[in-house]
N, C-alpha and C positions, 0 to 999 in steps of 0.2 A: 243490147248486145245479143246478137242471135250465136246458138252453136250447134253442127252439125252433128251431132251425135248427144243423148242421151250419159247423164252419171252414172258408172257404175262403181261400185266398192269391191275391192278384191277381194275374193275371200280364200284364204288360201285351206284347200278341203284336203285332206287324207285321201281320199276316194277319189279326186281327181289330179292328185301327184302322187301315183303308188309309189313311188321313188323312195315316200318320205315314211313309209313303212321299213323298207333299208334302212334307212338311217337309223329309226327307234331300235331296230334290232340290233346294231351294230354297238350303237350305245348301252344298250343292255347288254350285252355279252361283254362289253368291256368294264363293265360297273361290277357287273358278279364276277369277270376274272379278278379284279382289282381284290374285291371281298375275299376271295377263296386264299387270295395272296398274303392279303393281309392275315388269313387265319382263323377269319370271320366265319368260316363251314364246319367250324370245330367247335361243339358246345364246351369242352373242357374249358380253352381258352376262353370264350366266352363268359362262362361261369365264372372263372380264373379273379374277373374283378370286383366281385362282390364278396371276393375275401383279400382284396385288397393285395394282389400278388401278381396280377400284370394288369394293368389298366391299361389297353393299346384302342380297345374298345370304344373308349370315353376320350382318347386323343384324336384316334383317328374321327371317329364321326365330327366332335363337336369343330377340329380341325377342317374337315370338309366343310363344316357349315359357315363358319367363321370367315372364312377365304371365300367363300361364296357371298356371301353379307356384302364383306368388305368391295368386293370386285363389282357386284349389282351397284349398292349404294354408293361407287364410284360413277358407275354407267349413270344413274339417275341424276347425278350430280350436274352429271357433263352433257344433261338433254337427252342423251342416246334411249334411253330404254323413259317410258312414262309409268311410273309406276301404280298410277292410277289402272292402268290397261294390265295390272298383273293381277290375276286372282289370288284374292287372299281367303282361306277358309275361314266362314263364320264363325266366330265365338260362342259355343255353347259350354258355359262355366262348370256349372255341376257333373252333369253329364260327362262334361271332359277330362273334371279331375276322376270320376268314379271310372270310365273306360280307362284312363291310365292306371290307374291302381290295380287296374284287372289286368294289363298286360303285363305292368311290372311285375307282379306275383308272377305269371307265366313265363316273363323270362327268368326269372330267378329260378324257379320248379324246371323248368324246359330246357333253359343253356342258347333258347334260341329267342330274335325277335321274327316276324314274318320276313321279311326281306330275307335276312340269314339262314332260316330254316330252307328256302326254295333253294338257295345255294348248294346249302349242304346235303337234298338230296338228290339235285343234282348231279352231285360226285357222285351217288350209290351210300349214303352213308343212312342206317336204319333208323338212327335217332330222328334224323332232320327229316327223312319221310314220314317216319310217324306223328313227329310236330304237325305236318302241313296236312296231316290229316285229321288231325286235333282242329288243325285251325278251319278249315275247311267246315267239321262239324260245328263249329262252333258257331260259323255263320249261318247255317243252316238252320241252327235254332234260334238262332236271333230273329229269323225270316221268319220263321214261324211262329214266335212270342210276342215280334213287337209292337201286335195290336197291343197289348196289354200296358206297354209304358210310354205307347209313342208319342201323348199327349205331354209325357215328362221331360223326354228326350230331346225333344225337338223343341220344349219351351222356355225351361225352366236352365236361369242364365243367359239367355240371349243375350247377346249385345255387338249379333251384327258383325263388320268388317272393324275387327278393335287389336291396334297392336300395340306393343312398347310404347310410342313415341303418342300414341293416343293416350295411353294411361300415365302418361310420366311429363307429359304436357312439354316434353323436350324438343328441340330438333334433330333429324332423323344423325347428322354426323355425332351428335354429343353423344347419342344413345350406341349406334355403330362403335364407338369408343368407347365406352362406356364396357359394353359387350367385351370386346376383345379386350380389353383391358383382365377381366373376370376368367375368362377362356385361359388365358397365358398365366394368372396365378392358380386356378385350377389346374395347369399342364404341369406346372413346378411341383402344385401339392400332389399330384398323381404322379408323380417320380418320386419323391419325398418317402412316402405312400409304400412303393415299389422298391425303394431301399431299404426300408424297415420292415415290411412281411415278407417279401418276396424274396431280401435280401440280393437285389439288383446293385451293377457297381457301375456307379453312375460317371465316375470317372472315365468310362469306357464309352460315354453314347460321342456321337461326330457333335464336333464344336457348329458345324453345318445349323443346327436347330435356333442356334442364339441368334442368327444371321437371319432366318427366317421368320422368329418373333419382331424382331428390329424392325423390320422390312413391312411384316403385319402391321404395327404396331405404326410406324410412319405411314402408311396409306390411313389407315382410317382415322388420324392426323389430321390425313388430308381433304377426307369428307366432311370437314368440320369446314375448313378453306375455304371448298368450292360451294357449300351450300345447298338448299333444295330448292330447284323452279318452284314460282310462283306460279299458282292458276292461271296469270295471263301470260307468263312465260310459255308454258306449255301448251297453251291458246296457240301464240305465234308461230308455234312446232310442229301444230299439228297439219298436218296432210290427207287430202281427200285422191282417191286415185281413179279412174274413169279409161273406159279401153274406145278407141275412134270406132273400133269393128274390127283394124287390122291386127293379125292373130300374134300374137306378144307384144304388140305395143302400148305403151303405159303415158298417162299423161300427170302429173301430178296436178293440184288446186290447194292452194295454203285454203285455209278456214274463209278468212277474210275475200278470197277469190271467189268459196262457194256463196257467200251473203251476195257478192257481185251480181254476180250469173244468176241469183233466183231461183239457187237449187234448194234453199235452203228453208225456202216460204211457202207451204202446202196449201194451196186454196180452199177456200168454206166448204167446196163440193168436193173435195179430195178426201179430206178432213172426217166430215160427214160420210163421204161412202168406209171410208176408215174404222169407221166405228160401229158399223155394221156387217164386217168383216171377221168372218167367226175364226177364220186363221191368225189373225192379230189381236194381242191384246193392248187396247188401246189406252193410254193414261193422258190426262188433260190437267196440265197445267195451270190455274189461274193467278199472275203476278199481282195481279192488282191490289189496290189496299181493301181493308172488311167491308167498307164501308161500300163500295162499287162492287167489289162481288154481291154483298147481299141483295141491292140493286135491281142486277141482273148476270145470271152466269148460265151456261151452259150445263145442260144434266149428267152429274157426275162430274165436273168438275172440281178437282182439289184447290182449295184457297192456301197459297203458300205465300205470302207478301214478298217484294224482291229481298228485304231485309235479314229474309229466315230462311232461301234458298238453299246458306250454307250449313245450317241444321240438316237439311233432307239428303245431302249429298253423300253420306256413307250409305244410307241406307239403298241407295239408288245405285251405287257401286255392288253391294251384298248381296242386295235381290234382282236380280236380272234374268229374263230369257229373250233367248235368240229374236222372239215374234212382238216384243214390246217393243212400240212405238212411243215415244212422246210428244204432244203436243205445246208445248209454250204460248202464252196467251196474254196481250194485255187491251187495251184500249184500241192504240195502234201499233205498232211496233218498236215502239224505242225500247222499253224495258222488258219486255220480250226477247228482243236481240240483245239485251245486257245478257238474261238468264240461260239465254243459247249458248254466247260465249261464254259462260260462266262452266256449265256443265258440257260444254264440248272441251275444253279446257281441261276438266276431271275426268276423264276419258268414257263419259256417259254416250253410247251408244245410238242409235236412231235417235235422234230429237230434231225435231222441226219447227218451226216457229209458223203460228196461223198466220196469213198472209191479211195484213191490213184491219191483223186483231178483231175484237169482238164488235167494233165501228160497223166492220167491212161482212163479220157474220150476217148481223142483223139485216144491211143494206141486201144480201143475198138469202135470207129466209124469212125474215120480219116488217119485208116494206108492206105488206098488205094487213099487220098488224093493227088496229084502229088505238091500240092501248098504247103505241109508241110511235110518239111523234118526234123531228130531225130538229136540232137545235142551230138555229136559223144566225148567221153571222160569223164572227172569228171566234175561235178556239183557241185556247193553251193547246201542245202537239203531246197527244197522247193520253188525252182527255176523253171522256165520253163524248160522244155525237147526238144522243138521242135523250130523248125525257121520257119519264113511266111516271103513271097516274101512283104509286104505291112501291113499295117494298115486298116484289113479289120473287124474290129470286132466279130459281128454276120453272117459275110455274107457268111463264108466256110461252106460245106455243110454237115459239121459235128457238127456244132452248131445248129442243126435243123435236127438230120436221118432222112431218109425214113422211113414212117410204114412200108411199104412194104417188105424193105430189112432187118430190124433189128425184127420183130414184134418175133420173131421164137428162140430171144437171151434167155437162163436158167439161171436161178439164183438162189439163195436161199433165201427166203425173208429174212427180218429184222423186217421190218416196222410194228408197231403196233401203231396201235392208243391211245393214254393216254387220260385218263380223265382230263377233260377242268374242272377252274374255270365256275362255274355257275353264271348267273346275277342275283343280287337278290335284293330285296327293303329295306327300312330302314326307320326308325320314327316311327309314329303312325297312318299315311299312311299308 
């Protein structure tokens, strides 16, 4: 099946839709009008709940977040959003609980978190300027100190892309429930709270609020109903987009269309100029069992058996950049293309599968090898093709070509780079 045009992946850039700097701006102005509304640029009020005499602070945000939860882990439910493709910030334990403890004391001393302090001096008000210049300093020294702990910081509690539903070994709607369920008796007890120090009369708030716990409280009900895609679910979801040449026109490819078409299989000499590519960092796959990696495998290649794929797949979600490639790799392609759809499914990023596996390397950089000879008759599919004198692994000199003798091999490309999950913040930070 030949196609006249080349795969491309959309990437949708800031820089080449300034438009969508409009929008961010639009959206932040209306975030800090909402705050300023709520009251949120006033450290009094602020302050106000940590003596337990107006909690609007702890309704409104955890309220925002809750409704946000609910409404996501609706979309997830229902296929629309793959939650895999959302950055989640890394869990750093330690570190994380000591920088909160350090804020919390600061809002508590300040009246302000960062988000609220840029609000409120925004208005013109001195406190909330001088926060943000507190905060400001404070980064500045962190710049300048954190050679000194950055070995602690950055290591100490790692555990990667780790949420709720990982730690509580639940599924995502029980825990979504779970949550709100927590949120809404925290919202009673922060009223409760508000009648007794603040001397609130509660008989006065709109009947409105019980309608809209109800309503909460039945949607993430409902994420328990709908459930969460299966990795092959979201396999069959997923979509490749490629442009003819003509200037806005879009062509979709389900997943299973790009295996079709051969976009998906990077050739030996591809592969290889790949990994010689000081702009890519290139990562190598090996499915196969211990026993055929040891064998023989490719230099630098990781041995992951298809069995334990699903062990590596947070970590391959957590650590990502824009310039990593993956390669997938077995004998010939069957369980190669299991671990393709496996992790294109988790919404793992460039991965390609070596075309005709490590069979089809060797036949392209190892026929002149004298220490590997071709095993002569019928085959199981997906088996070795070749025999080795020993248990030499990486060491034949075709696990490693020459620049020199290979640099000059054509190929057709494939490889295109896809747009990565971005890292992004979250709160009121």
């Amino acid at each position: 099946m030949e196609y006249p045009f080349p795969l491309q992946i959309l990437q949708t850039v800031s820089a080449e839709n300034p438009w969508t700097y409009l929008v961010f701006g639009v959206i932040g102005f209306f975030f800090g009008y909402v705050l300023e509304l709520s009251g949120f640029g006033n450290s009094k009020k602020l302050a106000a709940q940590f003596y337990f005499t107006e909690l609007t602070v702890l309704k409104v945000m955890f309220g925002a977040i809750v409704t946000a939860m609910v409404l996501l882990f609706t979309m997830i439910g229902l296929g629309i959003v793959n939650y895999d493709l959302i950055w989640v910030n890394p869990t750093y334990l330690w570190s994380g609980i000591l920088g909160g403890l350090i804020m919390g004391v600061g809002f508590i001393v300040g009246g302000f978190c960062p988000g609220t302090s840029l609000v409120s001096a925004v208005t013109g008000k001195l406190d909330g300027i001088f926060f943000v210049l507190g905060g400001l300093a404070g980064i500045f020294l962190f710049g300048e100190t954190e050679w000194l702990y950055d070995a602690w910081w950055q290591t100490s509690g790692y555990l990667g892309r780790f949420t709720l539903m990982d730690w509580l070994g639940l599924p995502n709607g029980v825990v979504v429930t779970i949550i709100v369920a927590m949120a809404l008796f925290m919202f009673w007890g922060a009223e409760q709270l508000e009648h007794i120090f603040g001397k609130r009369d509660l008989s006065k708030e709109p009947k409105l609020r019980l309608a809209g716990a109800v309503t909460l409280f039945a949607v993430a009900l409902g994420t328990i109903v709908i459930g969460t895609p299966s990795t092959e679910q979201k396999y069959t979801r997923t979509y490749f987009s490629r442009e003819p040449g003509e200037p806005g026109e879009v062509v979709k490819v389900s997943a299973d269309q790009l295996l079709e078409m051969r976009l998906a299989q990077a050739s030996p000499a591809e592969v290889y100029h790949t990994m010689f590519d000081n702009g890519l960092v290139t990562v190598l796959l090996d499915v196969r069992p211990e026993a055929e990696y040891n064998l023989y495998h490719l230099n630098n290649a990781l041995n992951v058996p298809l069995a334990q794929v699903d062990s590596i797949i947070p970590q391959l979600q957590s650590r990502h950049s824009p310039n990593t490639v993956y390669f997938v790799m077995s004998n010939d392609e069957e369980a190669a293309t299991d671990v393709w759809k496996m992790l294109v499914g988790s919404g793992i990023a460039n991965v390609y599968i070596l075309e005709g596996g490590i069979n089809n390397w060797i036949k392209t950089f190892g026929a002149d090898d004298p220490q590997i000879s071709p095993v002569f008759g019928t085959r199981a599919p997906d088996q070795l093709g070749y025999q080795f004198p020993s248990v030499l692994g990486s060491r034949y000199a075709s696990c490693y070509p020459d620049p020199q003798k290979f640099d000059e091999l054509e190929y057709e490309p494939v490889i295109k780079l896809e747009l990565q999950r971005d890292k992004s913040g979250g709160g009121c930070g």
